[in-house]
C-alpha positions, 0 to 999 in steps of 0.5 A: 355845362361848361363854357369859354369866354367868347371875347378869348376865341381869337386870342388863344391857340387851338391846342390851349382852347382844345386843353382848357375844354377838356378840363372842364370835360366831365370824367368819363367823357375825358376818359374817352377823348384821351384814349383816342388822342393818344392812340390817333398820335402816339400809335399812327406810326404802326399803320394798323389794320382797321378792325370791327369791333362787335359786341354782342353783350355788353354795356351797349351791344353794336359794332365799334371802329376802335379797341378802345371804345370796345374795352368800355363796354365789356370791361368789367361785364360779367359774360361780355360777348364780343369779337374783332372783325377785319371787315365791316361787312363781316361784322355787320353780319355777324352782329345780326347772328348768333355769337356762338357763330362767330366766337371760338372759329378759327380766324382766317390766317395771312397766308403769304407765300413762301418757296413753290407758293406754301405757306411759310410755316407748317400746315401739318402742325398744331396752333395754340393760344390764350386769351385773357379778359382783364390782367388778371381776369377769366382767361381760356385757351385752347388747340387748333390743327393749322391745316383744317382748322379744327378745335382740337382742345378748349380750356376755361374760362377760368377766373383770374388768371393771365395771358401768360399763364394761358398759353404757357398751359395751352403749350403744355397741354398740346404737347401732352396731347401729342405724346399721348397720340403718339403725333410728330407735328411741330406746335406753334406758339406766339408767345416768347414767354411760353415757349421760354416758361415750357424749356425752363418747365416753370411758369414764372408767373407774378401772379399772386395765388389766391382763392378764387384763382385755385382752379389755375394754380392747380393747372400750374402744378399739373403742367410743371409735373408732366413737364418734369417727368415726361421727355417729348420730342414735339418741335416747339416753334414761334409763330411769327404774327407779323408776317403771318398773321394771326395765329389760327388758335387767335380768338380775335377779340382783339 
């Protein structure tokens, strides 16, 4: 337990009383209290949506209002269940269910109107994305048709890989999907970088090749070869998140 003389309380600002309590904080709690402030001064300006934060597996199971208190208790669990929810109703319904209900469906998409009252990008088209717990860490993606929303393909987990690594295969893998079904649909992709690695037909990852991460590097080499000996005339697109919204192949985790 820790303790400020009363007799200071008058005489000493709020910020010096705030700072002073938090450095005789235990560790962790100090931990948490950081975060908090830094996100609540430091991120306020962007206004972002409030989400729900469910877990189903994890340190402590429930639903949490902040990214940060959800990251503590998944990261470093083994087989973490967990997805964000953009109202609380849905979460608090989905926390009464079966995860498996929840994790890997389609997010619903902000689908502003363009010209005649469409949506601004193409609904006949393919959607990917990847998603990675830990840099590195177990990293999946898959493939989602934009108009029915339909899984078209899932990759993964897979241990340490990266985000970048995921969608730049998730992109690879729709296009040779797409030669392969002889499919004239665009792909979207929100990743600068995937979209940059797949034109280069190089994934220019940092990341070190190791043993336990075999199984990725392989998938690697496997892209970068069909790339090169493959000519394909799929549009690749960007998918703009911010005017739209979550691309459909999103895994909403966060």
């Amino acid at each position: 337990m820790f303790y400020f003389p009363a007799d200071l309380y008058p005489a000493i600002s709020p910020f010096f009383l705030s700072l002073w309590l938090i450095i005789n904080m235990p560790e962790n709690t100090k931990i948490v209290i950081f975060a908090r402030v830094f996100n609540k001064h430091f991120f306020m300006a962007k206004k972002a949506k409030q989400k729900y934060y469910v877990v189903w597996k994890g340190v402590t199971p429930g639903i949490y209002e902040c990214w940060t208190d959800c990251q503590l208790q998944i990261k470093g669990y083994d087989g973490a269940l967990y997805k964000a929810f953009e109202a609380k109703e849905d979460a608090e319904n989905a926390f009464s269910g079966s995860p498996f209900d929840y994790i890997g469906t389609t997010p619903k998409t902000n689908k502003k109107p363009g010209k005649g009252g469409q949506p601004p990008y193409m609904q006949k088209s393919l959607a990917v994305d990847a998603a990675c717990s830990g840099n590195p860490g177990k990293m999946e993606y898959r493939g989602v048709d934009v108009e029915t929303g339909l899984q078209l393909f899932h990759v993964g987990p897979m241990e340490q890989g990266t985000n970048n690594i995921g969608e730049f295969l998730a992109l690879v893998h729709g296009l040779a999907l797409s030669v392969k079904n002889g499919w004239t649909r665009p792909i979207y992709s929100d990743s600068r970088n995937a979209i940059l690695w797949v034109q280069q037909k190089k994934c220019k990852t940092k990341l070190e090749r190791t043993k336990r991460n075999e199984l990725v590097f392989e998938l690697i080499e496997r892209a970068e070869k069909w790339l090169r000996e493959n000519a394909y005339h799929t549009k690749i697109l960007k998918w703009e998140t911010s005017e739209w919204g979550e691309i459909p192949a999103d895994f909403g985790r966060k």
